[in-house]
C-alpha positions as semicolon CSV with decimal commas, in nm:
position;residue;x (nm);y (nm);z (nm)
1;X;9,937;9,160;10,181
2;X;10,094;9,459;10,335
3;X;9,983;9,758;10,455
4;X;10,161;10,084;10,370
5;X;10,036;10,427;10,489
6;X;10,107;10,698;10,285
7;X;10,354;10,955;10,431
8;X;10,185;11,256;10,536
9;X;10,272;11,580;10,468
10;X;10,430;11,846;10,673
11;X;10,133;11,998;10,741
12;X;9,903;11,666;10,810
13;X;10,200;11,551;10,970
14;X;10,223;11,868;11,220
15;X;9,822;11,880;11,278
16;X;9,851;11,529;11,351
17;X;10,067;11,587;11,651
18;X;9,827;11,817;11,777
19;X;9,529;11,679;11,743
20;X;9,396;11,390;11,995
21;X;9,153;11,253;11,764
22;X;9,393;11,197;11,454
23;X;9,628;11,073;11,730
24;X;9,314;10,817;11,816
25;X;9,263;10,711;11,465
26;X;9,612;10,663;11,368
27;X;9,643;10,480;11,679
28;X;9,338;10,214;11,608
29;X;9,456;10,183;11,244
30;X;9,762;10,047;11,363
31;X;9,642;9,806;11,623
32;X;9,379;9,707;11,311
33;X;9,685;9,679;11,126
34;X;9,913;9,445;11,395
35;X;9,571;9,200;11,409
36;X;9,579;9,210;11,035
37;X;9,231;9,282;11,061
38;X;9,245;9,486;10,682
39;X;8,853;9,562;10,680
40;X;8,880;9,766;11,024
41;X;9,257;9,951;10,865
42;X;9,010;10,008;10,580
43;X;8,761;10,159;10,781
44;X;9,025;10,344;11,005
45;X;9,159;10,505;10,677
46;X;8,833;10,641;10,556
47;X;8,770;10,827;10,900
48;X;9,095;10,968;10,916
49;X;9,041;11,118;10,579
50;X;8,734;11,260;10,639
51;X;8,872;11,364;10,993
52;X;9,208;11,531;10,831
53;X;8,937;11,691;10,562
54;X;8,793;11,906;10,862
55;X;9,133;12,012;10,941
56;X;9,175;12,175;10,611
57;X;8,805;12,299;10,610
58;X;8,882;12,546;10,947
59;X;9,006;12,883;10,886
């Protein structure tokens, strides 16, 4: 089974950079990822949604 992230935007991609916490997430769902540990890359996903989601929620 792999695991393929879906390429983020320019925009995600460019918040991402500036951001610690989306740095932090994508971080952890990559080490979930290299232990093949697909419940936690799961769980990693979800939060960065709903992290990325506030992003676009500021003014």
């Amino acid at each position: 089974m792999a695991i393929s992230g879906s390429r983020p935007t320019s925009a995600a991609a460019a918040v991402t950079q500036e951001c610690r916490a989306c740095r932090d997430l994508e971080h952890g769902r990559k080490q979930a990822a290299a232990a093949r540990d697909f419940s936690k890359v799961t769980d990693f996903q979800v939060l960065i949604a709903r992290h990325r989601a506030r992003h676009r929620a500021e003014p």
